[in-house]
C-alpha positions as CSV (number, residue, x, y, z in Angstrom):
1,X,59.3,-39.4,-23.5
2,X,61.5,-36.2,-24.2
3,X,59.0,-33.6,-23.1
4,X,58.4,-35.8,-20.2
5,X,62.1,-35.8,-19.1
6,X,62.2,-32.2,-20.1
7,X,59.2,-31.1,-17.5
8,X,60.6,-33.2,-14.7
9,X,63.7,-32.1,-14.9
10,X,62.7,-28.3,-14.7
11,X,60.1,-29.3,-11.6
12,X,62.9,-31.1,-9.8
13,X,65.2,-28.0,-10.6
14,X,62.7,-25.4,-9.5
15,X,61.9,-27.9,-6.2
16,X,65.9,-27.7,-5.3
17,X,65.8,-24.1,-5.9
18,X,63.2,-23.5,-3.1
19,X,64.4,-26.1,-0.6
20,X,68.0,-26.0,-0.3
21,X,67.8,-22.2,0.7
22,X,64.9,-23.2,3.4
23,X,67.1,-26.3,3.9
24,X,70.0,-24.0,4.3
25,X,68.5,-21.6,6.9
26,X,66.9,-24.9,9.0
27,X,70.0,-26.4,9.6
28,X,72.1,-23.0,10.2
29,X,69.6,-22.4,12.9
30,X,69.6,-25.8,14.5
31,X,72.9,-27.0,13.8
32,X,75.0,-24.1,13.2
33,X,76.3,-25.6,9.6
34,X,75.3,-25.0,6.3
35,X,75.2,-27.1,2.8
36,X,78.1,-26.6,1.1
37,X,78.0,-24.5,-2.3
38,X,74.4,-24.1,-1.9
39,X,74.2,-20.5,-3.3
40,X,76.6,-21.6,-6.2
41,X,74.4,-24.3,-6.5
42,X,71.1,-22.2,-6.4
43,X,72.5,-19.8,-9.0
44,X,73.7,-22.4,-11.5
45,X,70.0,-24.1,-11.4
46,X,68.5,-20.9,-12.4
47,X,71.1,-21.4,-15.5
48,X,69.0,-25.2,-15.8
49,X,65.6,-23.9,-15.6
50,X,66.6,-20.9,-18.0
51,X,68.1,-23.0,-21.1
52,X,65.3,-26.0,-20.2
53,X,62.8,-23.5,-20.1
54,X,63.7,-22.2,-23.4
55,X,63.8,-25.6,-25.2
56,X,60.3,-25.8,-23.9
57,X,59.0,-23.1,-24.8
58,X,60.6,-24.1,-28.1
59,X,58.6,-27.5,-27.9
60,X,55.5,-26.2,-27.3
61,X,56.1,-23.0,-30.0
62,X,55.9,-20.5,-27.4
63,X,58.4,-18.4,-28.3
64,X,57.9,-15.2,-27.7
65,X,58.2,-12.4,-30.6
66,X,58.5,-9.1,-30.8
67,X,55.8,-8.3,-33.6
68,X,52.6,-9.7,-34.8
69,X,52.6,-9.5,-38.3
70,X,52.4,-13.1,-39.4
71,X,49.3,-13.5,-37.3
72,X,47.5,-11.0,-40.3
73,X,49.0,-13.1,-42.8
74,X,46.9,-15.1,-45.0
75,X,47.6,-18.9,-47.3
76,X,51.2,-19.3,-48.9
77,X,52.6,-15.9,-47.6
78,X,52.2,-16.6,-43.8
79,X,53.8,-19.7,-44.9
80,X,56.7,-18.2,-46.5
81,X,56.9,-15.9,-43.6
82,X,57.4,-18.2,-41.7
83,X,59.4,-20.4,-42.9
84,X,61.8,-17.5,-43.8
85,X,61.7,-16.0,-39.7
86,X,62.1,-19.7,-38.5
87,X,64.9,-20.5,-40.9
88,X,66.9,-17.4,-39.9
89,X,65.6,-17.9,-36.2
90,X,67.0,-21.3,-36.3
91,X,70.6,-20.6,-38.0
92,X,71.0,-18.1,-35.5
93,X,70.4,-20.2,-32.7
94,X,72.6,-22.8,-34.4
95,X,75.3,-20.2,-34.1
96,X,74.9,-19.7,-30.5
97,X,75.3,-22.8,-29.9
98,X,78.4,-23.0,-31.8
99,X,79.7,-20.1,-29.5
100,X,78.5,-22.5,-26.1
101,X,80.2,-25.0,-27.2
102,X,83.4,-23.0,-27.6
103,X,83.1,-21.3,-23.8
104,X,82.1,-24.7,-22.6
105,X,85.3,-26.3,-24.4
106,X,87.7,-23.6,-22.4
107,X,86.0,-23.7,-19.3
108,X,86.4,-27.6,-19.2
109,X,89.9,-26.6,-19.8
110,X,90.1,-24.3,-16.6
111,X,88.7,-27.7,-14.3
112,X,86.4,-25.5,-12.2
113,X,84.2,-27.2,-9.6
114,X,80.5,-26.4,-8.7
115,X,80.6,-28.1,-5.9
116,X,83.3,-31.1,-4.6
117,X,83.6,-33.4,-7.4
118,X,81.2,-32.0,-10.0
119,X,83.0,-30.4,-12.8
120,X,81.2,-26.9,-13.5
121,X,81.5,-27.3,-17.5
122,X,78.7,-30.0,-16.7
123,X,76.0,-27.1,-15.7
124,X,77.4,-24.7,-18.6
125,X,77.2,-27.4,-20.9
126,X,73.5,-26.8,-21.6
127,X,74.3,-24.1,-23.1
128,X,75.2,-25.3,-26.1
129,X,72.7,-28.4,-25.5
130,X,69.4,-25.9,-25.1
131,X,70.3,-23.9,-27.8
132,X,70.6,-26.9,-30.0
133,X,67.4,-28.0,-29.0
134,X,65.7,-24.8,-29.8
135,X,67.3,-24.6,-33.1
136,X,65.9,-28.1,-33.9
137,X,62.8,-27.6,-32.8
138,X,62.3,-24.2,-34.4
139,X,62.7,-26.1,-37.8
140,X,60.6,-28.5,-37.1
141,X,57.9,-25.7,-36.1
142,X,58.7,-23.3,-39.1
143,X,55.7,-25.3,-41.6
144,X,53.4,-28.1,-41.0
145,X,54.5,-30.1,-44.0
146,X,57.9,-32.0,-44.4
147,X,58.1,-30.2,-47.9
148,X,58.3,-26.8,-46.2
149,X,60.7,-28.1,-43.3
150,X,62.7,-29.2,-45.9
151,X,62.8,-25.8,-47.3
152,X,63.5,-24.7,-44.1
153,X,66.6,-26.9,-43.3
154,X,68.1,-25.6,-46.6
155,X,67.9,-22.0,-46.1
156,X,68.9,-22.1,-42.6
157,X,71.5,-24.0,-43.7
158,X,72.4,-21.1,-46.4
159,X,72.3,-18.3,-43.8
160,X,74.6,-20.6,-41.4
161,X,77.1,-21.3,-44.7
162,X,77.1,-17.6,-45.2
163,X,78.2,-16.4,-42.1
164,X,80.8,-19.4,-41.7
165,X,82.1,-18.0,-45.2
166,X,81.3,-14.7,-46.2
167,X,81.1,-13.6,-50.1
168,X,82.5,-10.4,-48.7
169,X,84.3,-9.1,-46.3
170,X,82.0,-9.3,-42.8
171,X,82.3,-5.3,-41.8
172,X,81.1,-4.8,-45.7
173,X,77.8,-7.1,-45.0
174,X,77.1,-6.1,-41.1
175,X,74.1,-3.5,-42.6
176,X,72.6,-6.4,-45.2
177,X,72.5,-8.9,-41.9
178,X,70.8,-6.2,-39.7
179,X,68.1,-6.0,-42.5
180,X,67.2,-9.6,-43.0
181,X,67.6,-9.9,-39.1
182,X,64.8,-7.2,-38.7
183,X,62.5,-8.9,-41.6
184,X,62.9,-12.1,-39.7
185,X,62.1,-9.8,-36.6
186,X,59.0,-8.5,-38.7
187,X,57.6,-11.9,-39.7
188,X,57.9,-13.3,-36.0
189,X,61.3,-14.9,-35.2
190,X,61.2,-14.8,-31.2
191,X,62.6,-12.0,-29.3
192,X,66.3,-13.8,-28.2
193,X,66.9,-13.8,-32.1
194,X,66.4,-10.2,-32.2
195,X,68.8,-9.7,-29.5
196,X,71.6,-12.6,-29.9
197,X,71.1,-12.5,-33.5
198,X,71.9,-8.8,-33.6
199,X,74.8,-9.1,-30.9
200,X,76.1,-11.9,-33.2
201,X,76.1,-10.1,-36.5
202,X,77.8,-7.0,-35.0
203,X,80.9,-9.1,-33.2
204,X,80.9,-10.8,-36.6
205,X,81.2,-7.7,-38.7
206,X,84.1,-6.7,-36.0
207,X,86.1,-9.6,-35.8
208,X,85.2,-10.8,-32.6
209,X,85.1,-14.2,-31.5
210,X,81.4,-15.4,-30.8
211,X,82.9,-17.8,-27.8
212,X,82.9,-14.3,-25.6
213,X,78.5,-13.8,-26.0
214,X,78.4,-17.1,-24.0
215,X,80.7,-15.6,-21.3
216,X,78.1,-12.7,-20.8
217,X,75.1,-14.6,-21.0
218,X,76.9,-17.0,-18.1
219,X,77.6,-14.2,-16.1
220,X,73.8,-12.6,-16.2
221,X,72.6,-15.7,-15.8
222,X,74.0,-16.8,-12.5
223,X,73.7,-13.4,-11.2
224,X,72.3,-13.6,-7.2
225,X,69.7,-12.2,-7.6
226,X,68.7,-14.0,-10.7
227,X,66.8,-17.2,-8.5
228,X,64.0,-14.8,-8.0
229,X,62.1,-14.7,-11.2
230,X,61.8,-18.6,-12.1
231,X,60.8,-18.6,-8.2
232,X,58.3,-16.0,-8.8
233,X,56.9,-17.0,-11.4
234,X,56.3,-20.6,-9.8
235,X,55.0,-18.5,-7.3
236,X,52.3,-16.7,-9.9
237,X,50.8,-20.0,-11.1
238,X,50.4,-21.1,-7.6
239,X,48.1,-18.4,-6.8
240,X,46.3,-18.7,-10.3
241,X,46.0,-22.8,-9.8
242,X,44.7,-21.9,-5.9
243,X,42.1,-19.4,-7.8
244,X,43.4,-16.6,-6.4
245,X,43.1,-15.1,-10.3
246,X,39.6,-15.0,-10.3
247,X,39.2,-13.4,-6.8
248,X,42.0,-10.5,-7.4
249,X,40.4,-9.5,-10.6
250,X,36.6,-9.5,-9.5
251,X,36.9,-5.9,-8.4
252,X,38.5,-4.6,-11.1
253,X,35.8,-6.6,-13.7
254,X,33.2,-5.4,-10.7
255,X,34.6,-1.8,-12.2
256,X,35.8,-2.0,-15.3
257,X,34.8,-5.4,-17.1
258,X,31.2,-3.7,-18.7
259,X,33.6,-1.9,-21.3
260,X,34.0,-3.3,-24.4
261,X,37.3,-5.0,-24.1
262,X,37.0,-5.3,-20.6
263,X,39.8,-8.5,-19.6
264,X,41.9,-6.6,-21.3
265,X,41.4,-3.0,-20.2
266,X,41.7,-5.3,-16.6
267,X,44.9,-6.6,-17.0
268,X,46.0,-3.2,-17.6
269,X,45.0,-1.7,-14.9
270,X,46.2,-4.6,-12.7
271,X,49.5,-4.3,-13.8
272,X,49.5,-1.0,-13.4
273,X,48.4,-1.0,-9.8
274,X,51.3,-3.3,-8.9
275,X,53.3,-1.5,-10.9
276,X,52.6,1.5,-8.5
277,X,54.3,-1.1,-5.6
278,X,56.7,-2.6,-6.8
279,X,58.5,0.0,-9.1
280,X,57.5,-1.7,-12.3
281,X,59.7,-5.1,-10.7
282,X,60.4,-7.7,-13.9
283,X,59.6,-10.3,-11.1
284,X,56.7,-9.1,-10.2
285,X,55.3,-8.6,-14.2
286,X,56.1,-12.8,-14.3
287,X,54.1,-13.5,-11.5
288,X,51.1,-11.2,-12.7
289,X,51.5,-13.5,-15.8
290,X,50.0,-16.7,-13.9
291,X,47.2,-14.4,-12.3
292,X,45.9,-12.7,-15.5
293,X,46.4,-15.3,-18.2
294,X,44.0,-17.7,-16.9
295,X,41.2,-14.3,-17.2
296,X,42.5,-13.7,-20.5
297,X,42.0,-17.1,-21.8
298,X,38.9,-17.4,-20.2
299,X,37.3,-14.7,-21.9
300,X,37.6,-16.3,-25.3
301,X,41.7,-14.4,-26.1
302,X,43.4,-17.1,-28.1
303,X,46.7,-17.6,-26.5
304,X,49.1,-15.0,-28.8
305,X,46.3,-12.4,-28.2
306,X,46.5,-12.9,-24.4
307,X,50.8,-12.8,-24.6
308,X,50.4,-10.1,-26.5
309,X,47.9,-8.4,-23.8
């Protein structure tokens, strides 16, 4: 019932996203009047389909991370490894939650509207609510038995305890942290723990209240121009649903698919010819996503191979 309330809430959040604008420019050109807030409104759903998108991926153990280490581990150490990266992973993320909760406490405070009558501290309060999702669900994904999620509650538990009450002074143990962060980096903890986690130790070891990270991540991610890339990338598994996938890359596997390692050598190449257009555009490297993973997979790459591609 969850991941079913999850996924409709990001469809009807990407739908609004495309059709207020066309809504928008309809009535301005027939009626002369607009919908109020609408870019406001626009921005702050990309902040809904971010944090939803996220818990998700969490879900589904999607997670993107930076190395691929674990994935050469064998028995009880890629069980340890994991267990470790996912226990930090998760303590982190239980930290940033924390820190939403404090910028969503003060902007309550401030009584800003989105829009007439809707408080904004409603949006900005899945902050806090996403990244306690992913913490909760990267536990439950750090082992496959109950013993080794246990294990995992109590040493994420331990590095949470740690930082709430240092043994030491915090500017003594910033260097320590930055180690453990990057063996959990190693071992596969995703790729927000490598950058949150390493933003949090550092304000930590400083002094510096954690409540201000949310205030950043807010302000990134209601930037204007940030509606672009979940619409994009909506836009990228349209055209791989419509097979338009199969029809782009028939050249380039009409040219380069009879090397060995062909998809992959394609996708390369691909990218790189859009690349060439679009001045190696982020959006455009989400929506080249939908077009080549559907090759990918179909050539026989397990899903973390075809990421990794």
């Amino acid at each position: 019932m969850t991941a079913f309330v999850e996924n409709l809430l990001i469809s009807l959040a990407l739908a609004a996203m495309m059709l207020i604008p066309l809504a928008e420019s309809g009535l301005r050109a027939a009626f002369s009047v607009g919908i109020p807030g609408s870019t406001s409104i626009v921005q702050h759903l990309t902040l809904v389909v971010g944090m939803l998108g996220g818990a998700v991926a969490a879900r589904e153990d999607r997670l993107l991370s930076l190395s691929t280490l674990h994935s050469f581990l064998k028995g009880r150490v890629k069980t340890a490894a994991r267990i470790f990266a996912y226990s930090f992973a998760a303590a982190v993320s239980a930290y940033l939650c924390v820190a939403g909760a404090q910028f969503v406490a003060s902007e309550r405070e401030a009584g800003n509207l989105l829009v007439r009558g809707v408080p904004i501290w409603w949006i900005q309060a899945l902050l806090p609510l996403g990244f306690a999702a992913v913490s909760l669900r990267l536990l439950r994904h750090s082992a496959t038995s109950w013993r080794g999620r246990g294990v995992a509650v109590l040493l994420s538990a331990a590095f949470f305890l740690i930082g709430a009450n240092p043994p030491a002074p915090p500017a003594s143990m910033v260097l320590p942290s930055l180690l453990v962060l990057l063996a959990a980096t190693i071992l596969g903890a995703p790729v927000f723990v490598a950058l949150g986690g390493a933003a949090l130790i550092l304000f930590w070891g400083e002094g510096t209240p954690i409540s201000s990270l949310p205030v950043d991540h807010y302000r990134q991610v209601v930037n204007p121009s940030f509606p672009t890339i979940p619409l994009f990338t909506l836009a990228g598994y349209f055209l791989a649903e419509g097979g338009a996938s199969t029809r782009l890359i028939r050249v380039f596997q009409a040219l380069f698919g009879h090397f060995r390692g062909g998809p992959a050598i394609v996708t390369a190449l691909v990218c790189a010819f859009f690349t060439s257009f679009t001045g190696a555009s982020g959006v455009t490297i989400l929506a080249l996503g939908g077009l080549l993973m559907p090759i990918l997979l179909a050539a026989g790459f397990k899903d973390r191979q075809a990421l990794d591609c």
